[in-house]
C-alpha positions in Angstrom: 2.4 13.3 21.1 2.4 13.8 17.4 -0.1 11.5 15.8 1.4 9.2 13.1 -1.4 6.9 12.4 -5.1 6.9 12.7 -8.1 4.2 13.6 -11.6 4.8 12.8 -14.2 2.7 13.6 -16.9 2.4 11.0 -16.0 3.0 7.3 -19.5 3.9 6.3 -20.1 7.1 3.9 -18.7 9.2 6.9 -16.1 6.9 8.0 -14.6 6.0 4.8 -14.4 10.2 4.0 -12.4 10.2 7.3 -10.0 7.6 6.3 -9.0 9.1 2.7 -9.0 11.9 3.8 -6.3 11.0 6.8 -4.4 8.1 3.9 -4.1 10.9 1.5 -2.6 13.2 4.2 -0.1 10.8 4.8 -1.2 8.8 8.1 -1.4 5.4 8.4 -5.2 4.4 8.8 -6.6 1.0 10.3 -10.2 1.2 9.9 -12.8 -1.5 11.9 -15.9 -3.2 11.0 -18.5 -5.3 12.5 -18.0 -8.0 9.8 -16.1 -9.3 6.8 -18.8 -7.6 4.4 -18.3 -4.4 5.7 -15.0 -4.2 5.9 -14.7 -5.3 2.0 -17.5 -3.0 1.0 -15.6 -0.1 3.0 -12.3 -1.0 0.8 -14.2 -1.0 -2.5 -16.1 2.4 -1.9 -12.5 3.8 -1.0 -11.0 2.1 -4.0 -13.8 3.7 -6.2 -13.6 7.0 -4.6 -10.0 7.1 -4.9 -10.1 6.1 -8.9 -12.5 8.5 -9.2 -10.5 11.3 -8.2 -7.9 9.7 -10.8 -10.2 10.2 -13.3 -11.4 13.6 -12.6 -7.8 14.6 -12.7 -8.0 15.7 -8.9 -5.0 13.5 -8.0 -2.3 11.0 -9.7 -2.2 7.7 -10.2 0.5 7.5 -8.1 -1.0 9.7 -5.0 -4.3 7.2 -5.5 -1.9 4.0 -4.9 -0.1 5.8 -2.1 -2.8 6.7 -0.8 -4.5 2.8 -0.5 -1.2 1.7 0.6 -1.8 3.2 3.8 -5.2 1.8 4.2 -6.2 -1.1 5.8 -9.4 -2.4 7.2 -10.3 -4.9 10.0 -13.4 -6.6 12.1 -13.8 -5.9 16.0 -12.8 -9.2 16.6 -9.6 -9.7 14.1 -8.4 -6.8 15.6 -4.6 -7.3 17.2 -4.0 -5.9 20.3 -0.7 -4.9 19.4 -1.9 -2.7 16.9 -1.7 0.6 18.4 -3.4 4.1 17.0 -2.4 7.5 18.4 -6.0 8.8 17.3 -9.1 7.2 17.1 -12.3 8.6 15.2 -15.8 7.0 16.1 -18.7 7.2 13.1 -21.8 6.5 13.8 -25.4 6.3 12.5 -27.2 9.6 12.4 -30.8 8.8 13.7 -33.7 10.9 12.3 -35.3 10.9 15.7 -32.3 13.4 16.3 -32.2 15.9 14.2 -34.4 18.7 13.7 -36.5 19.6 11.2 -37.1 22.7 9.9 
């Protein structure tokens, strides 16, 4: 099965690399959050991310918008259960307890 669109829960630092990365490839990328805060705070790090890129001349205005066109972003319990991923991609917390040091 060929995957067309993409849901990642958690749009953290990691999370919200995961989704750009998958918008800007052209999937279709529905992104959950525990809450209303996160979920705007994940669409305005995307947002400056994306701008950014804009004006480092990485990408074109017009790649940027498609690009946030594709995203959208959700809590746990807003989600429909019609809406329907063919991947998922779970983020998480790293925990310092473990990793190693050294």
């Amino acid at each position: 099965m060929p995957i067309t669109n993409v849901g990642v829960v958690g749009c953290g630092l990691m999370g919200s690399g995961i989704v750009q990365v998958a918008a800007q490839a052209g999937f279709q990328v529905l992104f959950v959050e525990a809450d209303d805060e996160l979920v705007k705070r994940g669409l305005m790090r995307l947002h400056e991310t994306l701008e950014g890129l804009v004006k480092r001349g990485k990408i074109e205005a017009r790649d940027r918008d498609a690009a946030v066109g594709r995203i959208a972003g959700t809590t746990i319990g807003s989600l429909p259960p019609s809406r329907r991923t063919t991947a998922v991609i779970r983020t998480g917390v790293a925990r310092s307890s473990s990793r190693r040091d050294g």
